[in-house]
C-alpha positions as CSV (number, residue, x, y, z in Angstrom):
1,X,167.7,79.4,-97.2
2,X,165.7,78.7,-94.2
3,X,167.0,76.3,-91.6
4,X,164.7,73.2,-91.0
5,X,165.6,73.4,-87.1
6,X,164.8,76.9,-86.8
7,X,160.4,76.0,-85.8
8,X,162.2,73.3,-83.3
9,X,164.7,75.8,-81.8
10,X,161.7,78.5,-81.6
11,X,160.0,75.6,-79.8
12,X,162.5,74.9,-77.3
13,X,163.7,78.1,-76.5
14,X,159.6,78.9,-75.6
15,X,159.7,75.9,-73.0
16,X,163.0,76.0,-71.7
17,X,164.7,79.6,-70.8
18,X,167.7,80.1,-72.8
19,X,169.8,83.2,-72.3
20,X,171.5,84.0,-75.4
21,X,173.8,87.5,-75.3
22,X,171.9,88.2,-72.2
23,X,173.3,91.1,-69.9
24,X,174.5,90.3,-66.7
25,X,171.8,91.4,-63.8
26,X,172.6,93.9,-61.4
27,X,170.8,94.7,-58.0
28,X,171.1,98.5,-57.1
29,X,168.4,98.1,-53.9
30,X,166.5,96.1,-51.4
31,X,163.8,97.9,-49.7
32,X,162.6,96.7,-46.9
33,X,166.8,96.0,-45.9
34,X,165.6,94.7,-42.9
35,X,163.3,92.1,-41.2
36,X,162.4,89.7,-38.2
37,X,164.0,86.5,-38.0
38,X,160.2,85.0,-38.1
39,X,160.6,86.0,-42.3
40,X,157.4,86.5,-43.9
41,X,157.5,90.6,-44.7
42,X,157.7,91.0,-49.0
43,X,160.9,92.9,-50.1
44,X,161.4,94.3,-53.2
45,X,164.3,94.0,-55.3
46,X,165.2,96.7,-57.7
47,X,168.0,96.8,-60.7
48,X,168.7,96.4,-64.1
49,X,167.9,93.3,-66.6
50,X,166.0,91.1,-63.5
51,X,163.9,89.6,-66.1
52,X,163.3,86.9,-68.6
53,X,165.3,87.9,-71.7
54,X,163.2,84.2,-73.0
55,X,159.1,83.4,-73.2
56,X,158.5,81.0,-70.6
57,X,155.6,78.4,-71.0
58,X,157.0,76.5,-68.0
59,X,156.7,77.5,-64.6
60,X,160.7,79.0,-64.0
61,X,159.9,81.8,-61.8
62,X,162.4,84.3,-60.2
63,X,164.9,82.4,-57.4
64,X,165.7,84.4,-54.5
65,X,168.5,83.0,-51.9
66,X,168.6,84.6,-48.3
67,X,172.2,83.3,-47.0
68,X,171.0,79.6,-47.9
69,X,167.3,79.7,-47.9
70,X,165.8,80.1,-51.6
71,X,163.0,81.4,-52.5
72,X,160.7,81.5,-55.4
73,X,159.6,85.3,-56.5
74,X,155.8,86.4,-55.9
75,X,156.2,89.4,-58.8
76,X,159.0,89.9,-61.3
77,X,159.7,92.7,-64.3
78,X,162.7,93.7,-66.0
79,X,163.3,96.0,-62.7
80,X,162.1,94.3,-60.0
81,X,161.6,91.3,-58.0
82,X,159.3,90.9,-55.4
83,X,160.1,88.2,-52.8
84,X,158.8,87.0,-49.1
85,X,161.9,86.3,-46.9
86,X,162.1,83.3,-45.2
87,X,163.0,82.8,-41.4
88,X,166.4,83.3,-40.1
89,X,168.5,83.9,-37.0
90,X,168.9,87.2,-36.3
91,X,172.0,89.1,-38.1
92,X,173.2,90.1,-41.6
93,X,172.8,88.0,-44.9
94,X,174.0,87.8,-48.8
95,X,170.5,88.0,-51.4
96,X,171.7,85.7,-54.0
97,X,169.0,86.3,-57.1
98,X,168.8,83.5,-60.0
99,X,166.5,85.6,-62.7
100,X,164.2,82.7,-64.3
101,X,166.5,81.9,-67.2
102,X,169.3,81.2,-65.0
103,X,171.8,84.3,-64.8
104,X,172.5,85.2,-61.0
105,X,174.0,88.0,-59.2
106,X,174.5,88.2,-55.5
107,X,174.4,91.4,-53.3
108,X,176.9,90.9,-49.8
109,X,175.6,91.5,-46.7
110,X,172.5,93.8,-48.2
111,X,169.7,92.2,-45.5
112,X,169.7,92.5,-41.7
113,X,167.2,89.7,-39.7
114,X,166.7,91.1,-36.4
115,X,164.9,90.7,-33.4
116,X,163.5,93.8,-33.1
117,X,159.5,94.2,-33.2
118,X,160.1,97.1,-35.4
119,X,160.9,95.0,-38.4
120,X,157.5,93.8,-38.8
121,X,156.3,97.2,-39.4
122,X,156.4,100.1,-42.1
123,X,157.1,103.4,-40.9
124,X,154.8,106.4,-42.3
125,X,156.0,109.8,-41.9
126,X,153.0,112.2,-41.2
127,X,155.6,115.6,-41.8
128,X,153.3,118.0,-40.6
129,X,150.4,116.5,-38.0
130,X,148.5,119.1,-35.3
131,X,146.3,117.9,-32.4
132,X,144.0,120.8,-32.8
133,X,144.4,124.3,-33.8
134,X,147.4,125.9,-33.9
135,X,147.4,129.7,-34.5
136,X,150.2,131.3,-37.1
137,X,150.7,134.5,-38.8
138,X,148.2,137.3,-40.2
139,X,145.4,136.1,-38.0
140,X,145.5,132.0,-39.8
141,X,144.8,129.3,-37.8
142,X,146.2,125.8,-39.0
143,X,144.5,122.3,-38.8
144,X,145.3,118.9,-40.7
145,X,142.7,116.6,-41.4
146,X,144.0,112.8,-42.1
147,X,142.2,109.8,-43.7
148,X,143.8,106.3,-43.2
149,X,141.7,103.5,-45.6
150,X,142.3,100.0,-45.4
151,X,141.2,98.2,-48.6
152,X,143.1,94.7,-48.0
153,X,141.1,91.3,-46.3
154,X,144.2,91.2,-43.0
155,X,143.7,93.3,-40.9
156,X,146.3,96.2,-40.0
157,X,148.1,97.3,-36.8
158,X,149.2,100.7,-36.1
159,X,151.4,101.8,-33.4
160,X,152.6,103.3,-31.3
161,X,149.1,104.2,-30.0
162,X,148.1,106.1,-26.7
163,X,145.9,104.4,-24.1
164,X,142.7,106.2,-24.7
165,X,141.3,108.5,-21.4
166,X,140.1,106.9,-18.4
167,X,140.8,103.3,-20.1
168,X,142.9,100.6,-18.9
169,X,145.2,99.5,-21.0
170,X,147.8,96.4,-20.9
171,X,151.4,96.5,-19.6
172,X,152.5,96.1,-23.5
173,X,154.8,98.1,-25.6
174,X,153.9,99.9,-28.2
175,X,150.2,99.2,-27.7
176,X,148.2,99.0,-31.2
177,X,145.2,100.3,-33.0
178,X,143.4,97.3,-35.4
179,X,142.0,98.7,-38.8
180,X,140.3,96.0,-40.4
181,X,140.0,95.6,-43.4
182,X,136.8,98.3,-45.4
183,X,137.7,100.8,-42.7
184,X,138.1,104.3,-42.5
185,X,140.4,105.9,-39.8
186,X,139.9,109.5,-39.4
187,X,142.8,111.5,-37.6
188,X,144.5,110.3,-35.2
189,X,144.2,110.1,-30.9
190,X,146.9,112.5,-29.2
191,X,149.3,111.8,-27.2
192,X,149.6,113.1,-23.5
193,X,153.0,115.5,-24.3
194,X,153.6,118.8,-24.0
195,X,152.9,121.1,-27.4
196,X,156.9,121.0,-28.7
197,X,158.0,122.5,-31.9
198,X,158.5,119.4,-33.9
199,X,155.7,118.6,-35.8
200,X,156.0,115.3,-37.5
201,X,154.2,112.1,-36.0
202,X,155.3,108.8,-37.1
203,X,153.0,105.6,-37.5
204,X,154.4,102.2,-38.1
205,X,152.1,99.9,-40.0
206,X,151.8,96.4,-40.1
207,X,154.2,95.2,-43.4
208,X,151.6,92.1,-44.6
209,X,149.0,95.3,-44.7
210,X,150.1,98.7,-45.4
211,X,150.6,98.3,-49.4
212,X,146.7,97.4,-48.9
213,X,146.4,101.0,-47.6
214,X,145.4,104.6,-48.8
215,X,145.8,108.0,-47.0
216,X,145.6,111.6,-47.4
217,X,146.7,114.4,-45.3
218,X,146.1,118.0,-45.8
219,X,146.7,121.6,-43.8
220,X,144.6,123.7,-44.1
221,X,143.7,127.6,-42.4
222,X,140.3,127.1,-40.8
223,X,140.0,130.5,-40.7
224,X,139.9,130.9,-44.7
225,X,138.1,126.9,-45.2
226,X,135.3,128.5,-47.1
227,X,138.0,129.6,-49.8
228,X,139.9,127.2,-49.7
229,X,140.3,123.4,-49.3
230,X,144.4,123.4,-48.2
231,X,147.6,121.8,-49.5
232,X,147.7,118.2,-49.8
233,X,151.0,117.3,-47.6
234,X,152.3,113.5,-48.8
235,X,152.4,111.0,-46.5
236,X,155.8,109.3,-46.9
237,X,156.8,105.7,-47.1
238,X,160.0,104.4,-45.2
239,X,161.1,103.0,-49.2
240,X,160.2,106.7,-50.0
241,X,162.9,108.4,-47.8
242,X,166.0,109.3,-49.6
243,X,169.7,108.8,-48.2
244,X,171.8,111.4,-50.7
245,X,171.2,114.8,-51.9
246,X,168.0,116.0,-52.3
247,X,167.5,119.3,-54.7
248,X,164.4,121.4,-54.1
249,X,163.8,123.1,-57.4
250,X,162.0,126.7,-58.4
251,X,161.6,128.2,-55.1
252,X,160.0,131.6,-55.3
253,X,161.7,134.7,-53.2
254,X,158.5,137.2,-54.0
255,X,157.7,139.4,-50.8
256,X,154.0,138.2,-50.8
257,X,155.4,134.2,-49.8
258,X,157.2,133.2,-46.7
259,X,159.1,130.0,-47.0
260,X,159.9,127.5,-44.3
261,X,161.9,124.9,-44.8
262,X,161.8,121.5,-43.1
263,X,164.4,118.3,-42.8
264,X,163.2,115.2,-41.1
265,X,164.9,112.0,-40.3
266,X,163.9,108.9,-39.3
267,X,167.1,106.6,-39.0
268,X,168.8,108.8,-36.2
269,X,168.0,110.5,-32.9
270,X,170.3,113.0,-34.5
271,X,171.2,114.0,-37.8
272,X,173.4,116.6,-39.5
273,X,172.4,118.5,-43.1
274,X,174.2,120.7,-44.9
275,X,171.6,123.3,-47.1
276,X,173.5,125.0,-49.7
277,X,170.9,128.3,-51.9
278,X,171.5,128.4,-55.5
279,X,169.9,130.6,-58.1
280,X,167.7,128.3,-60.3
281,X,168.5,129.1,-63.9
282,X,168.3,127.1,-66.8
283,X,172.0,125.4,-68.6
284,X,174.4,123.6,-67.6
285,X,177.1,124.0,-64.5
286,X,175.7,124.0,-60.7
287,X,177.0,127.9,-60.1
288,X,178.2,129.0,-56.6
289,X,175.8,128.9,-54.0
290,X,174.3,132.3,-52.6
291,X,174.5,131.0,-49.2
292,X,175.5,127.6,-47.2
293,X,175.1,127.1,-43.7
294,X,173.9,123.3,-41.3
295,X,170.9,122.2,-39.5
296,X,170.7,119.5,-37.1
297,X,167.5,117.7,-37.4
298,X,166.8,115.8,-33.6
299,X,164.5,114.2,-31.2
300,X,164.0,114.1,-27.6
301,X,162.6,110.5,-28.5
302,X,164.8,107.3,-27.8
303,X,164.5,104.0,-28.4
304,X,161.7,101.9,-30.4
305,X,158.8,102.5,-31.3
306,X,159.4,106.8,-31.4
307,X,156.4,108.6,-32.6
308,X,158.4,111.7,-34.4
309,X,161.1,112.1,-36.3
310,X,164.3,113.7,-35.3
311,X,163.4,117.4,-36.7
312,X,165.2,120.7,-38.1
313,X,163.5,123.4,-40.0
314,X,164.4,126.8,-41.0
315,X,162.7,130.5,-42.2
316,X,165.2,132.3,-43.2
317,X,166.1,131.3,-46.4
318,X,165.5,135.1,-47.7
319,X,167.4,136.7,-44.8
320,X,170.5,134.4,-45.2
321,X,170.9,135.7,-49.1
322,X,173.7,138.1,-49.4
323,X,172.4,141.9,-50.2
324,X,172.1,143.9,-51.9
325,X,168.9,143.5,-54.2
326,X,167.8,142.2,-56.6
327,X,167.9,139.0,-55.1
328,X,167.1,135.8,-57.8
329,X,163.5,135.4,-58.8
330,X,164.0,131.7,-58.2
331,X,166.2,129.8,-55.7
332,X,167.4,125.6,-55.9
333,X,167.6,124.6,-52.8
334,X,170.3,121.7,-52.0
335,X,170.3,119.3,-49.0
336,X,173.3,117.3,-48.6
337,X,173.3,114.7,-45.2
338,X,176.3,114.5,-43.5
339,X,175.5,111.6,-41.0
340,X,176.3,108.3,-42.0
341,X,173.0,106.3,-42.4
342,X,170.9,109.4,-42.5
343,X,167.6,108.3,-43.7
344,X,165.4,111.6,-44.5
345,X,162.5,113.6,-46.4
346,X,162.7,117.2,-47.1
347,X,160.2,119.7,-48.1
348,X,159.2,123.5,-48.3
349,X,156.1,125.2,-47.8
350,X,155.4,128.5,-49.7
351,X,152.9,130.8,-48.2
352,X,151.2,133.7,-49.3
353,X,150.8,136.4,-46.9
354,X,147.7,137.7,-48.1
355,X,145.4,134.3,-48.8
356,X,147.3,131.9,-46.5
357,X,147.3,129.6,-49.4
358,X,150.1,127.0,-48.9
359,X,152.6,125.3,-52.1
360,X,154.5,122.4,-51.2
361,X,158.0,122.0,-52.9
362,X,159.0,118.3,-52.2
363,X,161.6,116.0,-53.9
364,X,161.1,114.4,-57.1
């Protein structure tokens, strides 16, 4: 028999959230984890059963708590929350998160308010950026081509940005390059340093603009453009970059490729990685690895505002592999980082001998 109060409990439960058997919400991540003390930067929340479990007719939005400021959530799913921080004094705070039919969780000491002009920006890693054209093997000679839109209203600042030739520019650090909003920035100016072997560059962007902006980067051999348009190289995001062990998958060991490949960090001036070579086959159990050795990924570059990463790289995957042949038809490349708040994107480039034709092997 149908209960008469169940139209009135339907009712009620639509206005007012009710969490019946509901699971208990966890946060797993905060990206940005860091912000100035003037608040104001979005920062996504990420983790599990962040949602209504409830319809909601009322308004009963997300409630986000920095130490003792609350919040009310712009954006909310069963995965993530998307809050703008309040201000604060500068140092380390607990998120307290009320999901909008009243189950909370709280993460300790998870956000850092600082003073630092960095925190208003979003670093983009450009991995591989040339002023010019650089000359490699076989007679290739390697450009990239970037393309920066902006498709939000406010404008954007980039920096750090080099005083353009025979201008005067202002006593200021990091000076800044506006993108307003409709425009199209096309490569980027140089800056007045000797050619080194790191070849990242590193642009911080404005936080209340970058999610309002595209890009695409590609390398290319100039010498072969007319057959072929280059490898698309992905600009990475600072949420993007990856703090445990990355595993580079299918890696080819044919004669006709040479592989390079390349560890980048932006958290320290410094950073050590241990690379460990499997043989990629299908099934379960990891195997012993074929070789294991370290690279130190570093910068000459101190302070704020550095425009590359700290840098290691390596091309002799092939000649580190124990003889004799055969060798595997497919490698798994592993990169573990062993210093403590390593934050870091790695990648390797396959190219062919013969056509210069570049694949990218990045983490997924």
């Amino acid at each position: 028999m149908k209960s008469r109060w169940l139209p009135v409990l339907t009712l009620l439960s639509s206005i007012f959230p009710i969490a019946v058997l509901a699971q208990t919400p966890v946060i797993r991540s905060i990206e940005p984890a860091a912000g100035p003390t003037s608040g104001g930067i979005l920062v996504a929340i990420s983790g599990d059963e962040l949602g209504a479990n409830v319809a909601c007719i009322l308004p009963c939005p997300p409630l986000v708590t920095f130490d003792t400021t609350t919040v009310e959530g712009e954006f909310q799913s069963s995965g993530v929350i998307v809050v703008r921080t309040p201000a604060h004094p500068a140092g380390v705070v607990d998120v307290h998160l009320q999901t909008p039919d009243g189950r909370t969780v709280t993460a300790k000491k998870t956000f850092t308010y600082t003073t630092s002009s960095e925190a208003s920006y979003d670093r983009l890693l450009l991995p591989i950026y040339l002023d010019g054209t650089v000359p490699g093997a076989h007679g290739s000679r390697w450009k990239t081509d970037f393309w920066l839109r902006h498709n939000g209203s406010e404008p954007l600042s980039l920096a750090p940005w080099p005083c353009p030739p025979a201008e005067v520019c202002p006593a200021v650090f990091p000076l800044t390059h506006t993108v307003n909003g409709g425009e199209t920035l096309h490569n980027l100016p140089p800056f007045f340093t000797a050619p080194a072997p790191n070849p990242s560059r590193v642009l911080f962007a404005s936080r209340n603009a970058v999610d309002d902006t595209s890009t695409n980067l590609r390398i290319y051999d100039e010498s072969r453009g007319d057959i072929d348009a280059g490898a698309e190289v992905p600009v990475v995001r600072e949420r993007d970059l990856r703090a445990k062990t990355v595993q580079l998958h299918a890696v080819p060991l044919e004669g006709a490729y040479r592989l390079h490949l390349r560890i980048y960090d932006l958290a320290q001036t410094e950073a050590r990685f241990r690379v460990r070579v499997y043989e990629e086959v299908a099934g379960s159990g990891t195997g012993q690895p074929v070789s294991e050795f370290e690279l130190v990924a570093s910068t000459n570059q101190s302070g704020e505002f550095r425009s590359q990463a700290a840098y290691a790289d390596s091309s002799a995957l092939t000649d580190l592999l124990p003889g004799p042949l055969p060798r595997p038809a497919l490698i798994r490349v592993e990169i573990e980082p062993l210093t403590a708040g390593s934050r870091f994107w790695p990648f390797i480039s396959i190219t062919n001998n013969v056509t210069q034709r570049v694949t990218l092997i990045t983490p997924q």
